[in-house]
C-alpha positions, 0 to 999 in steps of 0.5 A: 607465335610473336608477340603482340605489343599494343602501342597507344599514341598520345599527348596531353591534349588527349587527356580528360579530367580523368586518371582512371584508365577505363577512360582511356583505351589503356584499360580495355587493352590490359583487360582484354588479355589479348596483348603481351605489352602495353607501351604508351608513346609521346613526343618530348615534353609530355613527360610531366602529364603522361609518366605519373599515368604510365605508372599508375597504370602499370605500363610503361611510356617511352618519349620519342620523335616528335613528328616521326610516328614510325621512329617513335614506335620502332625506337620504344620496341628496342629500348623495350626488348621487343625486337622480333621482326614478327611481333605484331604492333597494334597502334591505338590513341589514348583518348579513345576508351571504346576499341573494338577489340573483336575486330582488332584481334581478327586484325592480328590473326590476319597479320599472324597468317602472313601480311604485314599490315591489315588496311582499313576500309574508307567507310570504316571509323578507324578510331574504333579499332587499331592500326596493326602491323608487324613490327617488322613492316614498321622497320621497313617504312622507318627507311622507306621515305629516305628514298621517296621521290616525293617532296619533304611534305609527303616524306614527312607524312610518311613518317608519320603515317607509316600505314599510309605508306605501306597502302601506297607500295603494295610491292613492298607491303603485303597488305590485307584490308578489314572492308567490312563491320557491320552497324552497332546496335543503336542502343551500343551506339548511344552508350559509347557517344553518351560516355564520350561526351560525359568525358569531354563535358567533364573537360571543358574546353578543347586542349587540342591546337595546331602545333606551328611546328608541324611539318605538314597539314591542313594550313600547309595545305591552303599555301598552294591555293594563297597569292601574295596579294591575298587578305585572309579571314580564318574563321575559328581560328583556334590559338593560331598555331595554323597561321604560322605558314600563312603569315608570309604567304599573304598580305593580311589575316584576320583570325576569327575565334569565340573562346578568348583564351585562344584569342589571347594566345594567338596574339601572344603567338603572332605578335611580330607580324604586324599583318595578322590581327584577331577579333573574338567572335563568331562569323555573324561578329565581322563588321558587315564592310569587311570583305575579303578575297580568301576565307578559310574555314577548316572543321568549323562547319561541323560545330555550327548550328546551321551550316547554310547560314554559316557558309551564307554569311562567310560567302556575304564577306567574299569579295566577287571572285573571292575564294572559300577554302573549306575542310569538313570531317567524313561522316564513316557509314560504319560502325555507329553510322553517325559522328563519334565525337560529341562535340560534331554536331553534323559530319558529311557525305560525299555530295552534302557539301557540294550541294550546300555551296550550290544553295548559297551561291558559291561555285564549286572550283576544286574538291579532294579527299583526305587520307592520313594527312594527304589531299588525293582524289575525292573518292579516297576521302578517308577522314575528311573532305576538303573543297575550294569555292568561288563567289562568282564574279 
């Protein structure tokens, strides 16, 4: 029987103000006496946050392609001896403390009986578990996009979420698929949401940013629904990172966000494009006379106090025909039946946002579904749910 390498995924905006690896997934793995080796992968540049944790941990980090998951992970097994086409990888992300290890070693003795990727259901919170596959599987979907006929985004997303290309070719793959784990006890559900926001108060603000490099992703994905004449509010617009692909896509941005750090750094970030400003604030802070013909809100409406009078006041700055574009997390059924994260205050069902846009009057134009970074059918939401509404004319 192969090995079996669990490899953590991570930079270090998944740090906590934490050293100790039981807030991490690192130490539940290395206890659980389940896998050969743990690897932490990062891309370039993490080295001075991850490499003194590695070794503290006693396991090893190896610092690979930024963008390309799949090359990172098959170039860390080769330079780590690990080289078996039958050894089974099990992809896990560091900030992730609580990983279901009963449901992950079912994983890997599916993979043992034969496949080469065990897929997880829709309405399964794949945060909780791992991504297992052969290490053999992997070196196959390393190539596979080098002769996609898709475009260079969807490659580009292969390499990054090389699962999702093993779902997409059943021919190539043998896929096997977890359909079903069964509700936590509520009481387990409290403990792991209760450790978690211990974690993130601890850490204060969110490190976590759009990269501008990014070669896809949810402001990508706005650019086919922009016209050049457009003038763009982003609410909550984080650092700015995002409006990188926007910036020459439209006439004007105004980018929206209450915690001034970020402010500043989107300034910094943005400075040689005199069409993009920024204002800290909240929606309820833009002056009652600017309106705009595009509003884009991506995962805000699930921080908010009341998501009707947030997409109420954002609908009272559309010009009439103006366009909301709005991205949400999907709230899994399994296995906390309820948002992991404690910084969601709400997470939504299929429905819950169409009827919303319904009782503030904006008029559902396009809705799709989220599954590792590509925008398909709605029914196959995996992570999020993305809609496109209009203020009537």
């Amino acid at each position: 029987m192969g090995k079996i390498i669990a490899v953590v995924q991570g930079t270090a905006d998944d740090l906590y103000e934490s050293r100790d690896a039981n807030d991490y997934c690192v130490g539940p793995l290395l206890e659980s006496g389940i896998f050969t080796d743990v690897v932490i992968v990062a891309p370039p540049g993490e080295e001075r946050a991850l490499e003194g944790l590695a070794s503290d941990w006693g396991v090893r980090a190896y610092f690979g392609d930024e963008w390309s998951i799949v090359d990172r992970i098959t170039n860390s097994m080769k330079t780590s001896g690990h080289t078996e086409s039958d050894t089974v990888i099990a992809r896990v992300l560091l900030r992730g403390f609580f990983v279901d290890l009963p449901a992950v070693r079912d994983m890997i003795r599916t993979i043992q009986s034969g496949f080469d990727y065990v897929s997880i259901g829709r309405e399964i919170n794949y945060a909780l578990l791992a991504d297992v596959t052969t290490l053999g599987g992997l070196i196959k979907a390393k190539d596979a996009p080098n002769d996609w006929e898709g475009s260079a985004d969807e490659q580009a997303k292969f390499r990054f979420y090389p699962w999702r290309l093993m779902e997409t070719q059943p021919e190539n793959y043998k896929s096997a698929e977890l359909n079903h784990l069964p509700l936590y006890p509520r009481s387990k559900v409290q403990e792991i949401r209760g450790r978690f926001r211990a974690l993130h108060a601890r850490s204060g603000e969110n490190k976590s940013s759009v990269r501008p490099s990014a070669p896809f992703g949810r402001y990508r994905n706005l650019l086919s629904y922009l016209k050049p004449s457009d003038n763009l509010l982003d609410i909550a617009c984080g650092q700015g990172g995002g409006l990188a692909p926007l910036r020459t896509a439209v006439s004007s941005i105004l980018g929206v966000d209450k915690n001034q750090n970020y402010i500043d750094r989107a300034e910094t970030l943005n400075s040689g494009f005199s069409n993009v400003s920024f204002i800290c604030g909240t929606e309820t802070d833009i002056p009652d006379s600017m309106t705009f013909s595009v509003i884009t809100s991506l995962h805000t409406l699930e921080h908010v106090a009341s998501p009707v009078d947030f997409l109420r006041t954002l609908r009272a700055h559309l010009v009439p025909g103006g366009r909301l574009l709005l991205e949400v997390p999907k709230l899994f059924r399994f296995p906390l039946g309820e948002p992991l994260l404690p910084v969601h205050d709400f997470e939504f069902s299929l429905g819950e946002v169409e009827d919303l846009l319904e009782e503030v009057g904006l008029e559902l134009v396009t809705r799709r579904g989220v599954d590792r970074g590509t925008y398909g059918e709605i029914h196959q939401a995996r992570e999020a749910f993305f809609y496109v509404a209009q203020r009537p004319l």
